[in-house]
BATI-126944 format. One line per field, with one value per residue: residue in one letter; x, y negated, z of N, C-alpha, C, O in turn. Coordinates in nm, 4 decimals, m for minus. Layout:
# BATI-126944
r = c(a | ...)
nu = c(X | ...)
nv = c(Y | ...)
nw = c(Z | ...)
cau = c(X | ...)
cav = c(Y | ...)
caw = c(Z | ...)
cu = c(X | ...)
cv = c(Y | ...)
cw = c(Z | ...)
ou = c(X | ...)
ov = c(Y | ...)
ow = c(Z | ...)
END
This chain:
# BATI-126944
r = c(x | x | x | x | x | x | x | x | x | x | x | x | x | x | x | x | x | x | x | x | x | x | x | x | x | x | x | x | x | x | x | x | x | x | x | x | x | x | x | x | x | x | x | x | x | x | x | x | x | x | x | x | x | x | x | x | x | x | x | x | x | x | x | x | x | x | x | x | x | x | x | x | x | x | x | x | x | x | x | x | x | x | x | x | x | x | x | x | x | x | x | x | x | x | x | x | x | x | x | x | x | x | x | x | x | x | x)
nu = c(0.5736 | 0.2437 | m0.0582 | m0.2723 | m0.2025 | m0.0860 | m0.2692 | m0.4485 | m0.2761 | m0.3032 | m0.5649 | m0.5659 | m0.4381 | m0.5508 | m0.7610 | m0.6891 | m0.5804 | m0.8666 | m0.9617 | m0.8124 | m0.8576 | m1.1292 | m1.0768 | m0.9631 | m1.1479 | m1.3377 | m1.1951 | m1.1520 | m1.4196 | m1.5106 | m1.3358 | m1.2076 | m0.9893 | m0.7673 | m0.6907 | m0.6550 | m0.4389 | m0.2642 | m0.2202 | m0.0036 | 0.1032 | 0.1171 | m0.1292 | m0.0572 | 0.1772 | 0.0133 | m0.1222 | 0.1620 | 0.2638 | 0.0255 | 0.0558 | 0.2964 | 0.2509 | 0.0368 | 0.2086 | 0.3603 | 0.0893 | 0.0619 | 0.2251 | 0.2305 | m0.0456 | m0.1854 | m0.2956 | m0.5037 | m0.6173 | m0.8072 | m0.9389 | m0.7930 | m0.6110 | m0.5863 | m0.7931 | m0.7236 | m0.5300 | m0.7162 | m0.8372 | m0.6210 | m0.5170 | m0.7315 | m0.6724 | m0.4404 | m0.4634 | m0.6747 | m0.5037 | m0.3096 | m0.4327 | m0.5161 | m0.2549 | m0.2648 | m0.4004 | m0.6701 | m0.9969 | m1.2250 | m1.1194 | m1.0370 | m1.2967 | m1.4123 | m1.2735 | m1.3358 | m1.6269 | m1.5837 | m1.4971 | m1.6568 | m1.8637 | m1.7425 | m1.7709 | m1.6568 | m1.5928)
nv = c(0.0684 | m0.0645 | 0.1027 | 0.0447 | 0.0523 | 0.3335 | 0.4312 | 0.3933 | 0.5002 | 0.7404 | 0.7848 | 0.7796 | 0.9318 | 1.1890 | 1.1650 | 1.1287 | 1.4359 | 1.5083 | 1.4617 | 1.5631 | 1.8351 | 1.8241 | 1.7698 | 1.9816 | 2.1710 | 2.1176 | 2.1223 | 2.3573 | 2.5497 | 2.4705 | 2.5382 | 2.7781 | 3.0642 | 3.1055 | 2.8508 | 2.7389 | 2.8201 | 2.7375 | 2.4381 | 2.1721 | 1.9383 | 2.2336 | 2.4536 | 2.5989 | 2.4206 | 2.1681 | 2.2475 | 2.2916 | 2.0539 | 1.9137 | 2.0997 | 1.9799 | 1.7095 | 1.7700 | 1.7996 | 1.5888 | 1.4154 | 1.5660 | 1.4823 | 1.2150 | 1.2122 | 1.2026 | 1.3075 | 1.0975 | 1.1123 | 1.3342 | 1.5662 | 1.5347 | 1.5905 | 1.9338 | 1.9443 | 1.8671 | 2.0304 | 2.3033 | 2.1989 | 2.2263 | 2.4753 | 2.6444 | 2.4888 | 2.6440 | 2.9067 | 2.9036 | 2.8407 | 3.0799 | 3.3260 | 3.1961 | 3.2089 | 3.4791 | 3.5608 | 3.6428 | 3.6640 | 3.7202 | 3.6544 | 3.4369 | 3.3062 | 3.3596 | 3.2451 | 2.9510 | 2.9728 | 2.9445 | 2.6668 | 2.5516 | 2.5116 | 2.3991 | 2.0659 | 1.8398 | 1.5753)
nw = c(2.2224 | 2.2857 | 2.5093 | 2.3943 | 2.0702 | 2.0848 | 2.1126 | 1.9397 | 1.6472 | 1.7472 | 1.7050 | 1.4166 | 1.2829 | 1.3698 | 1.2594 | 0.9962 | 1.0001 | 0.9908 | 0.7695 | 0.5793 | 0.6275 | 0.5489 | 0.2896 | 0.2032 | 0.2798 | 0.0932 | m0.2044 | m0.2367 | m0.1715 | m0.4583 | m0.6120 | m0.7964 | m0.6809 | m0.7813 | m0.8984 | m0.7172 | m0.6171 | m0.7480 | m0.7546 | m0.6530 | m0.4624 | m0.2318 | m0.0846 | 0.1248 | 0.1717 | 0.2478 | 0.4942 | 0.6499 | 0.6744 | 0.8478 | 1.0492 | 1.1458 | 1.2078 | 1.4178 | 1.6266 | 1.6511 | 1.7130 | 1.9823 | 2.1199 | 2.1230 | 2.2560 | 2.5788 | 2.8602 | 2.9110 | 2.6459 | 2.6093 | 2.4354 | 2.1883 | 2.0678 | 2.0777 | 1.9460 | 1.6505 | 1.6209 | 1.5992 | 1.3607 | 1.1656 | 1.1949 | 1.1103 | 0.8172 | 0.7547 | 0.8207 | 0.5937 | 0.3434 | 0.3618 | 0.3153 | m0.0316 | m0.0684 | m0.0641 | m0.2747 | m0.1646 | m0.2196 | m0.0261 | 0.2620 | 0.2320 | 0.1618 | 0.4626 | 0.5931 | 0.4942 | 0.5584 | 0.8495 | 0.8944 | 0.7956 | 0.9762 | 1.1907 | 1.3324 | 1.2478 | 1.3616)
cau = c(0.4347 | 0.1575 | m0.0941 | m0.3765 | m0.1505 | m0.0348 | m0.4870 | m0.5319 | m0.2187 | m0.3422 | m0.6866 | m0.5465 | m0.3577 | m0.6303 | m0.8622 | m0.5829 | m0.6052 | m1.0085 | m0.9859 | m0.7205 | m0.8850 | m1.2285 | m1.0820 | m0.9301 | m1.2776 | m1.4064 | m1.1746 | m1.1530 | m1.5482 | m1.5427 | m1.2437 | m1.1616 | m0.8591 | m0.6006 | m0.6484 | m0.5887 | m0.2832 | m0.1591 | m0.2103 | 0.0934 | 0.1408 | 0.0535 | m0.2373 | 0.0824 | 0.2757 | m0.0589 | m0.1040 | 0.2425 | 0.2788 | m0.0361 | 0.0986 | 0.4267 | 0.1205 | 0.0054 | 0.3417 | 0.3792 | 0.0002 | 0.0768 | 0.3038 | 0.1594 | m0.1882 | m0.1595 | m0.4249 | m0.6305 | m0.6550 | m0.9143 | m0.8946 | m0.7797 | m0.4316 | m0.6369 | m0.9123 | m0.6579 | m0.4549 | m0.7635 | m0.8139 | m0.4755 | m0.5157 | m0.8191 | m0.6298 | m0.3165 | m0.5565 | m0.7294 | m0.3250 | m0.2531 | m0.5590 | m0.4883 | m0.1239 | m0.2440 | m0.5464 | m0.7826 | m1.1215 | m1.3026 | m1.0441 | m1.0525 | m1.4463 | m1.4681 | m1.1871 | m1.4003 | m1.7661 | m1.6034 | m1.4517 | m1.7720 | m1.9714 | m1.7365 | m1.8657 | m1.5889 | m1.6171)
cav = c(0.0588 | m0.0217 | 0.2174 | 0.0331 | 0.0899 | 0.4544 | 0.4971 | 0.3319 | 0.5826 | 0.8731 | 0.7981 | 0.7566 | 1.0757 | 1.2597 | 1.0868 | 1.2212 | 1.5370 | 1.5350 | 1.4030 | 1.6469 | 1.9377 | 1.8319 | 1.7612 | 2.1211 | 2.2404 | 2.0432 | 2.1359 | 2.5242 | 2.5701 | 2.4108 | 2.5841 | 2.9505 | 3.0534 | 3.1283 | 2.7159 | 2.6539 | 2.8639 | 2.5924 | 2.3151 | 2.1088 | 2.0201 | 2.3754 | 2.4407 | 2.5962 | 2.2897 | 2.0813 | 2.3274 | 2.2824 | 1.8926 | 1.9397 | 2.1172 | 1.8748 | 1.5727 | 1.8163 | 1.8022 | 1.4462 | 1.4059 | 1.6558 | 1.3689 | 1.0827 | 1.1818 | 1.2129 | 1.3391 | 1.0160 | 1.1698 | 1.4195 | 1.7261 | 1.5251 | 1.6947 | 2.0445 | 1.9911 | 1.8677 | 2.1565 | 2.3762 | 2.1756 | 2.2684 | 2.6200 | 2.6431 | 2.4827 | 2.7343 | 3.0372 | 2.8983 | 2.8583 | 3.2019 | 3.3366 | 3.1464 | 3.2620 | 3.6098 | 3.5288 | 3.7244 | 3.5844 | 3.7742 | 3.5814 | 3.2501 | 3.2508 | 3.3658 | 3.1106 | 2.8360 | 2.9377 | 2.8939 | 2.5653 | 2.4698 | 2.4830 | 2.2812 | 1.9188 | 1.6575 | 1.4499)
caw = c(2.1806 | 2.3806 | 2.5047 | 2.2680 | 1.9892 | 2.0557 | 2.0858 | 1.7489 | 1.6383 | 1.7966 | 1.6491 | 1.2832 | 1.2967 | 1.4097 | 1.1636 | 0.8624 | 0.9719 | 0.9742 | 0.6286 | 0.5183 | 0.6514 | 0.4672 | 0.1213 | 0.1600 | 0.2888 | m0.0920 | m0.3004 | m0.2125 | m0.2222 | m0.5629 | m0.7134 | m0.8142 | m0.5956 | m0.9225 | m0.9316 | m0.5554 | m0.6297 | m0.8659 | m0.6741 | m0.6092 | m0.3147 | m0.2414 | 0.0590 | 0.2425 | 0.1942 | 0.3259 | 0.6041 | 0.7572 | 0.7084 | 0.9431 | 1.1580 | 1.2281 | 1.2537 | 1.5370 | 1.6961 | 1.6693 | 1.8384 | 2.1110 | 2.2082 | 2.1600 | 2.3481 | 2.7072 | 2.9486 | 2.8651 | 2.4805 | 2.5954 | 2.3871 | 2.0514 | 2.0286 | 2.0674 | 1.7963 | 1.5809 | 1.6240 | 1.5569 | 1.1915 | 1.1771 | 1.2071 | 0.9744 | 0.7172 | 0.7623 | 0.7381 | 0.4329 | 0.2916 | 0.3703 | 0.2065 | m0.1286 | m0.1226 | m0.0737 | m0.3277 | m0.1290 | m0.2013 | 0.0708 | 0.3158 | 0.2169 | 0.2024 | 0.5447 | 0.6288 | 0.4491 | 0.6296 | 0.9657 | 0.8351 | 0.7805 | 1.0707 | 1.2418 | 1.3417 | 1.1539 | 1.4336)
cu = c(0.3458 | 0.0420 | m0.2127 | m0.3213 | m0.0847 | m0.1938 | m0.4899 | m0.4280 | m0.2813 | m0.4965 | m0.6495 | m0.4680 | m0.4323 | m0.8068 | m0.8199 | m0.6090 | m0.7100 | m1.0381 | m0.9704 | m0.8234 | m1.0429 | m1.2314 | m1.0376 | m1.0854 | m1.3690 | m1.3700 | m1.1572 | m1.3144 | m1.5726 | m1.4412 | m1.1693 | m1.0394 | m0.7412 | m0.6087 | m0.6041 | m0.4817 | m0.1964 | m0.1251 | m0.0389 | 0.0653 | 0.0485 | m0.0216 | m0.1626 | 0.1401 | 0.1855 | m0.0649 | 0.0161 | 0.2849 | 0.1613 | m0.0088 | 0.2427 | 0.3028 | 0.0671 | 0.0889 | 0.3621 | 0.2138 | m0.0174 | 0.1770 | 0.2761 | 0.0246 | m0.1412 | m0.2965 | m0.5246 | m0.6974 | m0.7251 | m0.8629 | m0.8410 | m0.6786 | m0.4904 | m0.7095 | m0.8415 | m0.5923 | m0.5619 | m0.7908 | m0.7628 | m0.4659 | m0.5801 | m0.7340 | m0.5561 | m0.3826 | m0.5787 | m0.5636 | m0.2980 | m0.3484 | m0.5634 | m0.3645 | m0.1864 | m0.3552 | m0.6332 | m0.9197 | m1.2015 | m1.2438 | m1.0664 | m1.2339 | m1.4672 | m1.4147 | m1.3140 | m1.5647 | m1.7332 | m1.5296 | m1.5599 | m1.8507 | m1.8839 | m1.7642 | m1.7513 | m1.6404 | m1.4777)
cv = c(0.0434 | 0.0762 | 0.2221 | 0.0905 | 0.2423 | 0.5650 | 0.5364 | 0.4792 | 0.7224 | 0.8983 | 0.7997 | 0.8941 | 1.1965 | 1.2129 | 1.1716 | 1.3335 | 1.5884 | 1.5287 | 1.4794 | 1.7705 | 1.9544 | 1.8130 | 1.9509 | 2.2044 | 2.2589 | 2.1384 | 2.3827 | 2.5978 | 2.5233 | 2.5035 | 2.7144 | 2.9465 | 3.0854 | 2.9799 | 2.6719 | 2.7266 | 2.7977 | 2.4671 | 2.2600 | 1.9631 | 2.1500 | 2.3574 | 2.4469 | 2.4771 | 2.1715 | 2.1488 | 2.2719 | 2.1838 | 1.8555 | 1.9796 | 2.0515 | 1.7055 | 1.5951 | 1.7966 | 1.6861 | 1.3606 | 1.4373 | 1.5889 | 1.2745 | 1.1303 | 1.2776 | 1.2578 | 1.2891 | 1.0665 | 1.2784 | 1.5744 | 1.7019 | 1.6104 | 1.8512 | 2.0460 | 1.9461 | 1.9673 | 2.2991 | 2.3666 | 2.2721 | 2.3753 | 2.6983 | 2.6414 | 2.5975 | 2.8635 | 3.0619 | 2.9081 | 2.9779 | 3.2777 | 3.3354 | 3.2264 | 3.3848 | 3.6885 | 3.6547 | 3.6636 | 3.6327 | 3.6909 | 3.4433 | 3.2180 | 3.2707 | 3.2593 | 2.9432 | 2.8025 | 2.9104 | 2.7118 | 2.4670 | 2.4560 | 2.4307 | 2.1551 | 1.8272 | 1.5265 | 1.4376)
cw = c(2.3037 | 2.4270 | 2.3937 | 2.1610 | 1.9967 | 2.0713 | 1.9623 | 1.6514 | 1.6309 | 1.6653 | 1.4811 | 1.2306 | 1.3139 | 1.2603 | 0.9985 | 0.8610 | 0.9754 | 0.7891 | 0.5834 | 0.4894 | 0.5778 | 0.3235 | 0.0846 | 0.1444 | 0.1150 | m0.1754 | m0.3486 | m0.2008 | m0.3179 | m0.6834 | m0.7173 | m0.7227 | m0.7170 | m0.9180 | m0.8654 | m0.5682 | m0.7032 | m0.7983 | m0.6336 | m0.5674 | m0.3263 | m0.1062 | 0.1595 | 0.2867 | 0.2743 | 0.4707 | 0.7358 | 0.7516 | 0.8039 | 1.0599 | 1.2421 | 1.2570 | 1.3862 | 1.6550 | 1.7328 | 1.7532 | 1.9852 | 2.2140 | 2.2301 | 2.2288 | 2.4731 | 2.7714 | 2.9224 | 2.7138 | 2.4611 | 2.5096 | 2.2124 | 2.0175 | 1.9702 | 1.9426 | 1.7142 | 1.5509 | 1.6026 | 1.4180 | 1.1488 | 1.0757 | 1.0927 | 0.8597 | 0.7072 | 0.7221 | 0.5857 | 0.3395 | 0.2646 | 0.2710 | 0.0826 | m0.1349 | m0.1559 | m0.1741 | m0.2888 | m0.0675 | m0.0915 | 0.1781 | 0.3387 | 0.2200 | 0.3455 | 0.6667 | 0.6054 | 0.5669 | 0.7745 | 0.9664 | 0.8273 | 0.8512 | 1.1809 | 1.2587 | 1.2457 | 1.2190 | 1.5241)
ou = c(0.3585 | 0.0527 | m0.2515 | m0.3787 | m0.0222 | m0.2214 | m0.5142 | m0.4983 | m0.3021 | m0.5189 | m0.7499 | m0.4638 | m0.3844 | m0.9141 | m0.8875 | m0.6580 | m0.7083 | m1.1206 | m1.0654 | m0.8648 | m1.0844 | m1.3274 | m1.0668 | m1.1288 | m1.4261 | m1.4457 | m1.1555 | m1.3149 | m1.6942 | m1.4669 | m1.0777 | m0.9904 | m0.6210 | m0.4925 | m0.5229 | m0.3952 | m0.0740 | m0.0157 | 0.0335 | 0.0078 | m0.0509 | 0.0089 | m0.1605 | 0.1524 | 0.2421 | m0.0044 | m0.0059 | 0.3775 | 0.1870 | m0.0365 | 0.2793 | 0.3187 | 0.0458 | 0.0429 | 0.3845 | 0.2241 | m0.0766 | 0.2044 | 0.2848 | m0.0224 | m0.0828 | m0.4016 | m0.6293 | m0.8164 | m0.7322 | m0.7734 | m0.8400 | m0.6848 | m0.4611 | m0.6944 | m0.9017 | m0.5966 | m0.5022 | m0.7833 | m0.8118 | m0.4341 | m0.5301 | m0.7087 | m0.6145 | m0.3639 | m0.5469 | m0.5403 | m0.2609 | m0.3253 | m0.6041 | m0.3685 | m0.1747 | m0.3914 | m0.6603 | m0.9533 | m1.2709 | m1.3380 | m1.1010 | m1.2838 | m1.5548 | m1.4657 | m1.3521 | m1.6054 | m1.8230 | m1.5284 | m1.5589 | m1.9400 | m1.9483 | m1.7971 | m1.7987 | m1.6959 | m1.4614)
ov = c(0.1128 | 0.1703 | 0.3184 | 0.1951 | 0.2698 | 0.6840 | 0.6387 | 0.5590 | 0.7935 | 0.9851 | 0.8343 | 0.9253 | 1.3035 | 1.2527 | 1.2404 | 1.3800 | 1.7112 | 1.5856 | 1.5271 | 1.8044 | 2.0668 | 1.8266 | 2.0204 | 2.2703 | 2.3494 | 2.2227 | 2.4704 | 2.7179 | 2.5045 | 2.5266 | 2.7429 | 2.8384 | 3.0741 | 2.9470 | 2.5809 | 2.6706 | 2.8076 | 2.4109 | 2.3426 | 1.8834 | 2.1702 | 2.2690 | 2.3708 | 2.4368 | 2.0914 | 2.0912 | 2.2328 | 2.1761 | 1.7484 | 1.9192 | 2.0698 | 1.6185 | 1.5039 | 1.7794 | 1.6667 | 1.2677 | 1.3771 | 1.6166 | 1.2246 | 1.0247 | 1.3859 | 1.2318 | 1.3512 | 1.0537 | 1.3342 | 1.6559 | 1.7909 | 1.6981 | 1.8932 | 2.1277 | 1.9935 | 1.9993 | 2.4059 | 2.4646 | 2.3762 | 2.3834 | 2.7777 | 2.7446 | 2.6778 | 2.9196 | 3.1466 | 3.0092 | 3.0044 | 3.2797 | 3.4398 | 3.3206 | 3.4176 | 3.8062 | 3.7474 | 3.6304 | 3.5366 | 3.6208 | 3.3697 | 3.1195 | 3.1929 | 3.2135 | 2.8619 | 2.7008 | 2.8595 | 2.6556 | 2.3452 | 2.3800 | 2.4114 | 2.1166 | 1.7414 | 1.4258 | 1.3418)
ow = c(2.4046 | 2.3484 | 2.3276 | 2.1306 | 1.8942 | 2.0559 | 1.8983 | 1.5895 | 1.5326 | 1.5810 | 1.4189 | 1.1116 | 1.2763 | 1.2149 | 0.9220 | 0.7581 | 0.9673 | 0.7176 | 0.5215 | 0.3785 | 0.5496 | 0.2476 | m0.0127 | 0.0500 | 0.0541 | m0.2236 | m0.4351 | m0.2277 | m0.3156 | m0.8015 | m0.6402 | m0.6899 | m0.6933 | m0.9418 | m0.8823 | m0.5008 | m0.7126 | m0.7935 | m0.5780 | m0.6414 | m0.3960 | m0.0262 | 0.2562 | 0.4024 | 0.3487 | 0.5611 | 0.8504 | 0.8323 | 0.8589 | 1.1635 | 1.3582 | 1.3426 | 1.4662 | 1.7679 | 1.8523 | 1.8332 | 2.0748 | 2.3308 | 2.3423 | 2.2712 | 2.4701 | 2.7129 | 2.9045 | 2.6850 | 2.3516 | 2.5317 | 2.1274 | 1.9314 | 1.8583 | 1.8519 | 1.6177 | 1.4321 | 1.5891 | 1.3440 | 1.1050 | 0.9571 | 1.0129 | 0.7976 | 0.6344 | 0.6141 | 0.5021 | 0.2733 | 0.1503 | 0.1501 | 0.0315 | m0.2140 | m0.2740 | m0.1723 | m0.3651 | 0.0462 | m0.0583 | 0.2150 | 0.4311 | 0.2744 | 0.3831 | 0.7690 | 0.6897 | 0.6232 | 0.8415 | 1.0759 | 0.8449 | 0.8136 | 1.2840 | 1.1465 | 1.1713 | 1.1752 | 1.5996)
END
């Protein structure tokens, strides 16, 4: 690959898990947690296909890739919280998961 193409990569990967991490943000301020416990795929199961996307960024971006690998890997993290949260349906949890979720930029 060249290095344009392991950018455009990097950037599309990092783009997924902006996306990801804001439909969770959606659909978990919209929906009781007994429903996000239904969900299939489960938040867990989004969570840690996130975190192997992280794995596979943390390789492809190199020094030039600034801090994408990192703020991806904080998404990440977010999501995984909010996951845990839901499993353990403790609404106090997952909202406080969600409000710092939310004053991140999504840039």
């Amino acid at each position: 690959m060249t290095d344009k193409e392991i950018a455009d990569l990097v950037d599309k990967l990092y783009s997924g898990i902006l996306h990801t991490a804001n439909l969770v943000l959606r659909n978990c301020s919209n929906f009781h947690i007994t429903i996000l416990q239904k969900e299939n795929p489960s938040y867990d199961e989004v969570a840690n296909h996130l975190e192997k996307i992280c794995q596979v960024l943390e390789v492809l971006a190199d020094e030039d890739g600034d801090m994408t690998a990192q703020k991806a890997r904080d998404y990440a993290m977010h999501v995984k919280q909010i996951a845990a949260a839901i499993v353990k349906g403790d609404e106090s949890e997952l909202q406080d998961q969600l409000d710092q979720l939310t004053r991140r930029s999504f840039l």
